[in-house]
C-alpha positions, -999 to 999 in steps of 0.1 A, spaced: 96 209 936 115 180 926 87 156 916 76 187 898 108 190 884 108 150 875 79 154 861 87 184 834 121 163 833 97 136 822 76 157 794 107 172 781 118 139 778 85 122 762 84 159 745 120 151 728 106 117 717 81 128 698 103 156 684 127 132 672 100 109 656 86 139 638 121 146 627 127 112 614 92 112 598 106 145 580 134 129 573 116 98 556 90 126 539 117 151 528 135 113 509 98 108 496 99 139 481 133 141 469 129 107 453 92 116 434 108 150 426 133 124 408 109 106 386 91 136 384 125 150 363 128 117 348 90 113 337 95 153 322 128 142 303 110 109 288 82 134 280 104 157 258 123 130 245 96 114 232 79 146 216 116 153 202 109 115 184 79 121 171 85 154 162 113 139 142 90 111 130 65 133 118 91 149 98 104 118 82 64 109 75 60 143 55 92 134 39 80 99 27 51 117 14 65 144 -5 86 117 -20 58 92 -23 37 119 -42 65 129 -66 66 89 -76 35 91 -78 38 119 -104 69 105 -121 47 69 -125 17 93 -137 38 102 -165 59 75 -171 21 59 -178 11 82 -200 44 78 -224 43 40 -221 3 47 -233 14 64 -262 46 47 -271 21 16 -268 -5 31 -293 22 39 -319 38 4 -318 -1 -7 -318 -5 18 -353 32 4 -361 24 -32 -360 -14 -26 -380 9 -6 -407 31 -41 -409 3 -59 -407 -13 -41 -439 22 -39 -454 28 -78 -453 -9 -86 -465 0 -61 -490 30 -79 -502 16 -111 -501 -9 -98 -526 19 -85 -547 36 -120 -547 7 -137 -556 2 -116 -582 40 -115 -592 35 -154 -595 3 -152 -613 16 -131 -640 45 -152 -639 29 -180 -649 8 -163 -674 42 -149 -689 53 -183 -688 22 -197 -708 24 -168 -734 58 -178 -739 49 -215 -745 23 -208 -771 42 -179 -786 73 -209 -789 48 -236 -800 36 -208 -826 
């Protein structure tokens, strides 16, 4: 009886070994866990905070376009006026053009008749 009782003295005892290395390897697995769980939570957060920034980004890239569009527009027309302020000063400047040719004609002529006024005055004085 008692080397049967050494015995299953000696299996509880081996038994209690192994029960305490399981523990401990529990232990050690249950930290494991604990700890992926951990940067499982952080990995999740860093997820939604970066679909919270680009989110916000994508927002800030339809603004820029809205806005880019409407300068777009506002250039569109600022264009067109500077086209047809251009083609009036283009009209203005042929008008001036004309208008100066005009009145060097007309001082030309001025002189001319001038002189001829001049010469009829001569002869009618030498007459």
């Amino acid at each position: 009886l008692q080397k049967e009782l050494l015995k299953y003295k000696q299996e509880a005892r081996n038994l209690q070994g192994i029960k305490d290395a399981l523990q401990q390897r529990l232990i050690q697995q249950d930290a494991s866990v604990l700890q992926l769980k951990q940067e499982l939570l952080r990995a999740n957060m860093d997820k939604e905070e970066l679909h919270n920034q680009n989110v916000d980004l994508q927002r800030k890239v339809e603004e820029r376009n809205r806005l880019l569009a409407e300068y777009k527009k506002e250039l569109c027309q600022k264009d067109r006026h500077l086209q047809q302020r251009q083609t009036k000063l283009d009209e203005m400047l042929r008008q001036l053009s004309e208008a100066s040719c005009q009145q060097v004609d007309l001082e030309w002529e001025l002189e001319h008749k001038e002189a001829l006024l001049a010469h009829c005055m001569k002869r009618e004085a030498e007459e």
